[in-house]
C-alpha positions in Angstrom: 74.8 -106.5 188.7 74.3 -109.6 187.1 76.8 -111.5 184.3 74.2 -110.9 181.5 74.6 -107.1 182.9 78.0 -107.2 183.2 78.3 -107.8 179.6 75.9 -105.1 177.9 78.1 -102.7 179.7 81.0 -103.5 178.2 79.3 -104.3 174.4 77.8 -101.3 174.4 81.5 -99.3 176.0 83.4 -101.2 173.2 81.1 -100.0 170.7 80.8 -96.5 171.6 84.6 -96.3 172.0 85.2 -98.2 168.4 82.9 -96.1 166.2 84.7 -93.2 165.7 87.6 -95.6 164.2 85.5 -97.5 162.3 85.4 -96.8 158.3 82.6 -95.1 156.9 79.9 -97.7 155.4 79.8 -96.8 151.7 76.3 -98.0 151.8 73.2 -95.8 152.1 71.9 -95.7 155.2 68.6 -97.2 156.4 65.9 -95.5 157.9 65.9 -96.0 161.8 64.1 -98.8 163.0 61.7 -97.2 165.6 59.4 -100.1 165.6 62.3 -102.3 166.3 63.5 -100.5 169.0 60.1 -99.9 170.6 59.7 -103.3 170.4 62.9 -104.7 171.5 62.9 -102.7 175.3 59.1 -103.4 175.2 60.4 -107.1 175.2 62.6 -106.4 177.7 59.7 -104.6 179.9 57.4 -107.9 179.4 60.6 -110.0 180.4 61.2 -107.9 183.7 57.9 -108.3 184.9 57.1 -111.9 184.4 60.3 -112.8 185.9 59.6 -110.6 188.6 56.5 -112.0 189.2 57.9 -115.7 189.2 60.6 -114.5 191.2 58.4 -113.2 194.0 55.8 -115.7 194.2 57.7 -118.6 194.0 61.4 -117.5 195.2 59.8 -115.9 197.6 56.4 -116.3 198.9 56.6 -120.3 198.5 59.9 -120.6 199.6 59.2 -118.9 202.9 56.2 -120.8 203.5 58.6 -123.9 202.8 61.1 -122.9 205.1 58.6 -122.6 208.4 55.9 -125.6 207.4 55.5 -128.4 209.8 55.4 -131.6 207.9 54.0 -133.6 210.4 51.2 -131.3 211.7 48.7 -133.0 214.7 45.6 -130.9 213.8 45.2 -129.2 210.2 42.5 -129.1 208.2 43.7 -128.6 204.4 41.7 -126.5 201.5 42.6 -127.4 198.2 40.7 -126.7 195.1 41.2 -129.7 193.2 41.6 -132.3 196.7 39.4 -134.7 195.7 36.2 -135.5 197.9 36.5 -138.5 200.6 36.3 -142.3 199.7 32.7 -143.3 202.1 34.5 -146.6 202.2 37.4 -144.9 203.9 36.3 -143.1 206.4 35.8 -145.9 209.2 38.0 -146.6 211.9 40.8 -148.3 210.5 42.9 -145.5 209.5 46.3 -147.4 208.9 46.4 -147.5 205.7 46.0 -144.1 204.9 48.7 -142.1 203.8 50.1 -139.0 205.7 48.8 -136.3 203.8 52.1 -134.6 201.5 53.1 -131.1 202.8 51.8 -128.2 201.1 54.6 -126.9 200.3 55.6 -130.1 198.3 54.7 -128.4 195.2 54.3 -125.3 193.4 50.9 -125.8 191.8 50.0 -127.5 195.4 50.8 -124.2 197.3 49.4 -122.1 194.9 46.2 -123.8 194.9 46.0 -123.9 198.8 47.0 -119.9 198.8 44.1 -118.7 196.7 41.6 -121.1 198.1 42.3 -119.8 201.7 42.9 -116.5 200.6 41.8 -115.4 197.3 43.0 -115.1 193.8 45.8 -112.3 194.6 47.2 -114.3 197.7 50.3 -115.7 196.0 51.6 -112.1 195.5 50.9 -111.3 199.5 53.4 -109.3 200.9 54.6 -107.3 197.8 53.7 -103.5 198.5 55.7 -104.2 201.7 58.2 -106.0 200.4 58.7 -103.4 197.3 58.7 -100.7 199.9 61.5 -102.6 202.2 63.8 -102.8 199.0 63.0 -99.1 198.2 64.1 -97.7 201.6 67.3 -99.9 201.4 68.3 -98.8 198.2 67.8 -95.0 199.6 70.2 -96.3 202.5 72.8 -98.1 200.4 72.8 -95.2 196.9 74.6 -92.1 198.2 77.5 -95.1 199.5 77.3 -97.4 196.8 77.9 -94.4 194.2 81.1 -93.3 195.6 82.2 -97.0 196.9 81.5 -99.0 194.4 81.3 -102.3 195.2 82.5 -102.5 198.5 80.8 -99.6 199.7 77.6 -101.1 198.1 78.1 -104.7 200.2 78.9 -102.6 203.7 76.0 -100.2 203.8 73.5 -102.9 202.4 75.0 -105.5 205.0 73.9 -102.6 207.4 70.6 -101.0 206.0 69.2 -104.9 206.4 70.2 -105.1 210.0 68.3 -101.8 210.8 65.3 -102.8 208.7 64.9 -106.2 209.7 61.8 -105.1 211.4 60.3 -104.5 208.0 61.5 -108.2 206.9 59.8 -109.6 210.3 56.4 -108.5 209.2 56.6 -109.5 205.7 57.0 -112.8 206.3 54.3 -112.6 209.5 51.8 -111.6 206.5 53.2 -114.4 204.0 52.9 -117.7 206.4 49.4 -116.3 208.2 46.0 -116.2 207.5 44.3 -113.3 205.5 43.8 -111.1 208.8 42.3 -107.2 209.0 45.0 -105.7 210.6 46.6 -102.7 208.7 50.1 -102.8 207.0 51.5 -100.1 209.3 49.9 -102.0 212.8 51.8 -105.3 211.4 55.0 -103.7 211.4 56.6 -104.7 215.0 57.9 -102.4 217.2 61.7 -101.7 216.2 63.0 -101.0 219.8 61.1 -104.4 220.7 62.0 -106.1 217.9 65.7 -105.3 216.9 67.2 -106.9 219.8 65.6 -110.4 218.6 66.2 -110.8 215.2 69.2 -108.4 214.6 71.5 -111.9 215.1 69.8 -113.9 212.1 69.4 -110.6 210.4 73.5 -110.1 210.5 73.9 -113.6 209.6 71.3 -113.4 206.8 73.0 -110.5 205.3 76.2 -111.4 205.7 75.6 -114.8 204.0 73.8 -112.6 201.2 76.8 -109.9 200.7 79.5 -112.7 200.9 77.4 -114.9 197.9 76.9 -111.7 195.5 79.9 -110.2 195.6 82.6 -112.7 195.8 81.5 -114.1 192.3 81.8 -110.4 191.2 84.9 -109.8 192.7 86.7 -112.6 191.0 84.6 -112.0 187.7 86.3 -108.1 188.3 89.8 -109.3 189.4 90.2 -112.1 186.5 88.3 -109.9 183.8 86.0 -112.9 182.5 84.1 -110.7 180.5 86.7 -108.6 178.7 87.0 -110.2 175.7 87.5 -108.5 171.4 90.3 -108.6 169.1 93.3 -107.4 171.5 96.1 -109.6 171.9 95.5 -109.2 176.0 91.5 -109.6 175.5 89.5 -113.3 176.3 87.8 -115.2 173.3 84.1 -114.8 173.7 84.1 -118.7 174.2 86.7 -118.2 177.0 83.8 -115.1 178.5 81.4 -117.6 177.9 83.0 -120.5 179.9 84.2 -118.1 182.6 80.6 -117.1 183.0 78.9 -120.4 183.4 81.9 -121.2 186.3 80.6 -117.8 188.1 77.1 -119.3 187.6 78.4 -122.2 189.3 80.4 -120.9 191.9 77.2 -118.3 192.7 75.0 -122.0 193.1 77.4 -123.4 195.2 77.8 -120.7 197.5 74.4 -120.4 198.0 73.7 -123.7 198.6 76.1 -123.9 201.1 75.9 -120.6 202.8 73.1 -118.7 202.0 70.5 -120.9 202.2 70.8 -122.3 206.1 71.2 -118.2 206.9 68.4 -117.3 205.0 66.0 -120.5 206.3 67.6 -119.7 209.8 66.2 -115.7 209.6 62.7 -117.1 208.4 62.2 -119.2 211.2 63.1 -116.9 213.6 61.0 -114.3 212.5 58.2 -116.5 212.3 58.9 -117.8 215.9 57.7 -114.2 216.9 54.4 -114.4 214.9 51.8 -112.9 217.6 49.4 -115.4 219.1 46.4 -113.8 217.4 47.5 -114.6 214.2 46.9 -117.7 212.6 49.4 -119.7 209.7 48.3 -120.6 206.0 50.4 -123.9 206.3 51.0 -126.0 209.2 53.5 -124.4 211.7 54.7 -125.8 215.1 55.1 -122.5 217.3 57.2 -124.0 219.9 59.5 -125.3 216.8 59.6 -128.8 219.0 59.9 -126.7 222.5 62.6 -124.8 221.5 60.6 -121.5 221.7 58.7 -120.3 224.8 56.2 -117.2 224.9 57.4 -114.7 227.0 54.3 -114.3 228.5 55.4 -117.9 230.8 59.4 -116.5 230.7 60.6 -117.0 227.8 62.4 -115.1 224.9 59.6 -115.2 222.6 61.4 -116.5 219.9 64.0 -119.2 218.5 67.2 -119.3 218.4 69.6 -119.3 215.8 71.0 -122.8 216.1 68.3 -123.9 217.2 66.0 -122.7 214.2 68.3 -124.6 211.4 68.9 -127.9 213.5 64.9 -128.0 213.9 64.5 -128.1 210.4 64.3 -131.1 209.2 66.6 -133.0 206.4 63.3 -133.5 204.9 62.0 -130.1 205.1 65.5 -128.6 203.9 65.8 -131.0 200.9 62.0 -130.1 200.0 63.0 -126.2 200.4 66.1 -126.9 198.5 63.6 -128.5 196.0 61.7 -125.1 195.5 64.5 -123.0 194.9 65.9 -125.4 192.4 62.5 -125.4 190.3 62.2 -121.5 190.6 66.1 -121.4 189.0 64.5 -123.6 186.7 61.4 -121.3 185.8 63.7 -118.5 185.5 66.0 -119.9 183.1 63.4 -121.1 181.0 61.7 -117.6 181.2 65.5 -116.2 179.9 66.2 -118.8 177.3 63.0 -118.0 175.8 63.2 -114.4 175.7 66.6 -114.4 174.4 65.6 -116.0 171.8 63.1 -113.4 171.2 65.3 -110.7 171.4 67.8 -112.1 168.9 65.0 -112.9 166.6 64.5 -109.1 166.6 67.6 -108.1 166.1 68.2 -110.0 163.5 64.8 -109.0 161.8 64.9 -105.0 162.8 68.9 -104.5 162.3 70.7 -107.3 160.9 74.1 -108.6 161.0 74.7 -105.2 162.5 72.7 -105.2 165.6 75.8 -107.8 166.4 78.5 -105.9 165.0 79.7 -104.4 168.2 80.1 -107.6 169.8 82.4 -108.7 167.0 85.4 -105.7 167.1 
């Protein structure tokens, strides 16, 4: 549950507890704002879904392709729509002035434009019914142990359902780094037996990286009651909830910089080191990730492994992934400032000083 979350709960437990003790309001009461209210959670419903979207195609999609891109392919051949046509004058011999061509991946617009060129207008959101689908049968997983576990029941059996489901993970990122291909969904999903041995390592790591980055921010936000704040002498200031929040925010950055991201660039790789040979990347990939990797077909594993899938990504490559993340948080907080500022607009205009008044006890 996030900090914004976190503190609904408790306005809307404080006010539900307070209003029976609260003095009548010798005014006349106003009709109920229906509008307002339709309009406030269909706010909230436009907010969820365009933050969603951002969330998946950039966060996700672009990020992934980030994480396995070769940035100095041999052979690629590059479809942009707005690459600008060849200079005549260039296109001689002497080639050593010309730049290296900038990964794809180097920006957002950039990847976006090379996704629907190569694949069409819905390829930046590639991957989704799967992916929506993998969250779904998690959450069926984790529910009956997260309800009567809270939240350390919730961290155990998600650590677990994403260990027996990494399959599911595998092919979602085989279908966002390849080309558009006419396989079904179902024939993409590898093999669990044949898979689970290979990537249940990075899949352990991944999640354990995840759990550890979620939850310790929670538990401290729990154990030091940031968020309890009103008008008892035990209770925080709202500034002091306030503060407290943006040092979770922090600590929740820092913690994935530092441990989620390698584990979560780590399980991408490997998972695209067992791309079958029939299918064919959207961005430029090295398959033997610098000879690391050998086919089994000549002996080998058929994959990467996990040290050897984060030292073969580049400081380049990690600061331009690091880069990509940092714009999404960007999007994303510019997406929330904006529709928080909505959303008190209509408070203000649909209920007044009172829409606030629980937040003020």
């Amino acid at each position: 549950m996030s900090a914004i979350a976190l503190v609904a709960e408790h306005l809307v437990r404080r006010s539900v507890s307070n209003s029976p003790n609260e003095p009548s309001d010798p005014e006349p009461k106003q009709p109920f704002p229906l509008m307002g209210v339709i309009l406030f959670y269909l706010t909230i419903s436009l907010f969820s879904v365009v933050s969603g979207c951002v969330g998946y195609v950039y966060g996700k999609v672009v990020a992934t392709l980030a994480a396995v891109e070769d940035p100095n392919p041999d052979v690629y051949v590059r479809i942009d729509d707005d690459h600008a046509p060849l200079n005549p004058e260039s296109t001689g011999d002497d080639n050593g002035d010309v730049p290296p061509p900038k990964p794809v991946t180097s920006s957002l617009k950039g990847t976006i434009s090379h996704l629907t060129a190569r694949a069409g207008r819905l390829a930046p959101f590639r991957g989704f019914v799967l992916y929506i689908l993998t969250d779904i049968a998690i959450s069926i997983i984790t529910y009956p142990v997260s309800s009567s576990f809270h939240i350390f029941g919730s961290a155990i059996t998600r650590f677990i359902a994403e260990i027996l489901l990494a399959n599911l993970r595998v092919a979602w990122i085989h279908i966002v780094i390849s080309e558009p291909s006419t396989k079904s969904l179902w024939s993409r999903i590898p093999s669990w037996r044949k898979t689970f041995m290979k990537i249940a390592p990075a899949a352990a790591l991944r999640s354990l990286a995840a759990q550890v980055v979620t939850f310790v921010p929670l538990t401290i936000a729990y154990g030091t009651k940031v968020f309890e704040y009103g008008s008892e002498p035990t209770a925080r200031s709202p500034a002091a909830a306030l503060s407290g929040g943006f040092g979770l925010l922090a600590l929740l950055l820092v913690l994935y910089v530092l441990i989620q991201m390698p584990a979560e660039v780590t399980f991408i790789r490997v998972a695209a080191s067992m791309l079958p040979e029939d299918d064919e990347t959207i961005v430029p990939f090295d398959r033997s990730f610098g000879g690391k990797a050998t086919p089994e077909i000549v002996g080998g594993q058929g994959k990467i492994g996990i040290v050897d899938a984060w030292k073969s990504f580049s400081w380049g490559s990690r600061m331009r992934f690091l880069r990509v993340v940092g714009k999404v948080f960007l999007l994303q907080s510019a997406l929330g400032l904006v529709f928080g500022v909505v959303l008190f607009a209509e408070i203000l205009i649909f209920f007044g000083n009172k829409g606030f008044v629980g937040a003020t006890v």
